[in-house]
C-alpha positions as CSV (number, residue, x, y, z in Angstrom):
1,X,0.0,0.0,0.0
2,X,1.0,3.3,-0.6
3,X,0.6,6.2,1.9
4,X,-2.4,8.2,0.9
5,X,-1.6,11.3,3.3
6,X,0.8,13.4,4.8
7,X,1.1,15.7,7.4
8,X,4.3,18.3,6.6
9,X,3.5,21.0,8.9
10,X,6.6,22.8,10.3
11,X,8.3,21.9,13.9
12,X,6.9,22.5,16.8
13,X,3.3,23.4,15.3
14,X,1.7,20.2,16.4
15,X,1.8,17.8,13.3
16,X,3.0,15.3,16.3
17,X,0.2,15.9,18.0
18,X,-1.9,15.4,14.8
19,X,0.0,12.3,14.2
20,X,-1.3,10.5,17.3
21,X,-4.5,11.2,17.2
22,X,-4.5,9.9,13.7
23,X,-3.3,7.1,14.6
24,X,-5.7,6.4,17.3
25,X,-8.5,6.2,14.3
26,X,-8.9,2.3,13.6
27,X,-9.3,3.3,9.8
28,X,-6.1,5.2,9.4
29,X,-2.4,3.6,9.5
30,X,0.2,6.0,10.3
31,X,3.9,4.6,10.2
32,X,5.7,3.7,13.0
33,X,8.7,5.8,12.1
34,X,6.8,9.3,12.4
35,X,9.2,11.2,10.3
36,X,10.7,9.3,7.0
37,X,11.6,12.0,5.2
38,X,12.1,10.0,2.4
39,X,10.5,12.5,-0.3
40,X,12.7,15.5,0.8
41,X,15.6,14.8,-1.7
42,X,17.4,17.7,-1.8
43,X,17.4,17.8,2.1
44,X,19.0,14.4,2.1
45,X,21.6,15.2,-0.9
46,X,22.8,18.4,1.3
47,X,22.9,16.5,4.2
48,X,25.7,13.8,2.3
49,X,27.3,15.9,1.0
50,X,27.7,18.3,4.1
51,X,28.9,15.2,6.2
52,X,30.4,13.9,3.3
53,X,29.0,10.7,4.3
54,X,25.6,9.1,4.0
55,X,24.0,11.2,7.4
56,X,22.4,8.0,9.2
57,X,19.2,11.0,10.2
58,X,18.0,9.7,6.8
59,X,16.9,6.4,6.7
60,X,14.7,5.6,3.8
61,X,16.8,6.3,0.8
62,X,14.8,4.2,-1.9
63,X,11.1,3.6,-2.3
64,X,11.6,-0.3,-1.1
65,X,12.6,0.4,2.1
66,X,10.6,3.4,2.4
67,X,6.9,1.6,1.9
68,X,8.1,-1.6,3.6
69,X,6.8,1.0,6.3
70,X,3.3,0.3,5.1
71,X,3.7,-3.2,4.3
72,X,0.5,-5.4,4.9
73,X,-1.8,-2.0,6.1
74,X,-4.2,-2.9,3.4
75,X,-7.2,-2.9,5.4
76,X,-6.7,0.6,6.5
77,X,-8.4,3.7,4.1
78,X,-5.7,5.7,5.2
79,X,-2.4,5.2,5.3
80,X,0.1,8.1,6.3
81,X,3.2,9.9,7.9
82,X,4.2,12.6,9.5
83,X,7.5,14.4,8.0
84,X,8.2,18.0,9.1
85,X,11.2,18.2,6.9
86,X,8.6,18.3,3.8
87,X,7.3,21.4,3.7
88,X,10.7,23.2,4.3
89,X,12.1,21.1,0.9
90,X,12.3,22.6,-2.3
91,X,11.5,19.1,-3.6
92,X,8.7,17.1,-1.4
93,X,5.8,18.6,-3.1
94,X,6.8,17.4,-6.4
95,X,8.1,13.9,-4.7
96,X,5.4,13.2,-3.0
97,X,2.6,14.1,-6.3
98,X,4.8,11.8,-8.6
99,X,4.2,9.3,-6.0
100,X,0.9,9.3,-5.3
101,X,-1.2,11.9,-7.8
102,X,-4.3,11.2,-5.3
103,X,-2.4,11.8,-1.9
104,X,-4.1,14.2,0.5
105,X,-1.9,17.1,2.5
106,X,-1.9,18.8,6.0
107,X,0.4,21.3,6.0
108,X,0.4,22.8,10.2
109,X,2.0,26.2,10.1
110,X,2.6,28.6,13.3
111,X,3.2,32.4,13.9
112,X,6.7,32.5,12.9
113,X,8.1,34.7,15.5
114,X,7.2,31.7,18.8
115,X,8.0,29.2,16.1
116,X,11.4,30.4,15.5
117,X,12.2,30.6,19.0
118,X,10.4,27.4,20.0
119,X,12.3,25.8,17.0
120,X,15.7,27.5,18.3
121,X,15.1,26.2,21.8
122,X,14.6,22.1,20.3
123,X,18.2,22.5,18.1
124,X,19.4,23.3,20.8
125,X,18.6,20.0,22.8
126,X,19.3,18.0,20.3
127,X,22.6,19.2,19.8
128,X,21.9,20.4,16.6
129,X,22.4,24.5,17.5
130,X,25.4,25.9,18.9
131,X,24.7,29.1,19.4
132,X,22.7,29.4,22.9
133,X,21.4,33.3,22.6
134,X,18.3,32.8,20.2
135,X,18.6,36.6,19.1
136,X,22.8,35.8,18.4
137,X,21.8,32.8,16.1
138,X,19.2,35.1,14.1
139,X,21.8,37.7,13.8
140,X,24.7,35.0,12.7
141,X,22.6,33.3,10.2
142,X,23.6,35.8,6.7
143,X,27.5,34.9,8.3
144,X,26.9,31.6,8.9
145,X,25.8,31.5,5.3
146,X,28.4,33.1,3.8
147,X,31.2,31.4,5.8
148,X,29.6,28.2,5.8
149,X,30.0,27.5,9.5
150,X,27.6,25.0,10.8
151,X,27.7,22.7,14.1
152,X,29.0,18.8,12.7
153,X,25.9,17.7,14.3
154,X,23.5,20.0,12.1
155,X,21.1,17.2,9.6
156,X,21.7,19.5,6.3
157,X,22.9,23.3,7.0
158,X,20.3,25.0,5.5
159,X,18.4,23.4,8.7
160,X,20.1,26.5,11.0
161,X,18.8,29.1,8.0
162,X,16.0,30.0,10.5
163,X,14.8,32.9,8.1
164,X,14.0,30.5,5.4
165,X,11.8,28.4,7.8
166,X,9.2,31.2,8.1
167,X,9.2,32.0,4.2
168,X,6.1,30.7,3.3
169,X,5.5,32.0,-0.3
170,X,8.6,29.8,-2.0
């Protein structure tokens, strides 16, 4: 079966939340891993070659592995995931229509300014941020993009580009 809907809402604006109740309904399958991020490609090509390396964050690299997820959820009318990364790629959108041309979408967004700090604030727990002062990391961003400076830890650096989290229009 392939998944017929996906939640790519930004962090920390609930699509976790929207993924467990979901999953509570006994006619909707949502995969166990609640972030695949299989159909963010570019992501996953920045992260390798950032780390140089095949970055272990990104699991599902071809579409076997990927819907061995949904193996055997045939009796489900739903079948979904949950992948924040989405909706921040330049290439999900297109991914995930080539996929499945009849998938249905739940894009979560959240005032930008709590997001950003909220967002800030869970990099920084997972070791992913290493700049502690949220209002120092806004203003380093244009220099961290021009010198290319990024924490080894980061998944892809364009993660730390806070700005371009909150640009909706592209």
């Amino acid at each position: 079966m392939k998944p017929n809907l996906f939640i790519v809402g930004m962090p920390k604006a609930g699509t976790s939340a929207l993924y467990f109740f979901l999953k509570q309904h006994p006619e909707i399958f949502m995969s166990e891993d609640k972030e695949p991020n299989y159909f963010c490609a570019d992501l996953i090509e920045e992260s390798d070659n950032f780390h140089k390396r095949k970055f272990e964050d990104f699991r599902y690299r071809n579409e076997k592995s990927y819907l061995k997820l949904f193996e055997n959820k045939d009796k489900f009318k739903i079948a979904g995931e949950a992948s924040t990364q989405y909706l921040f790629s330049k290439k999900a959108a297109e991914n995930i229509y080539n996929f499945n041309t009849k998938a249905k979408i739940i894009i979560i967004i959240r005032e930008p300014v709590s997001f950003l700090y909220s967002y800030h604030s869970q990099l920084l727990r997972n070791v992913r941020e290493n700049i502690l002062d949220f209002k120092k990391a806004l203003e380093f961003e244009p220099e961290r993009k021009k010198l290319n400076k990024y924490p080894s830890n980061v998944r892809f650096p364009s993660q730390l580009h806070y700005t371009d989290w909150i640009d909706y229009k592209s």
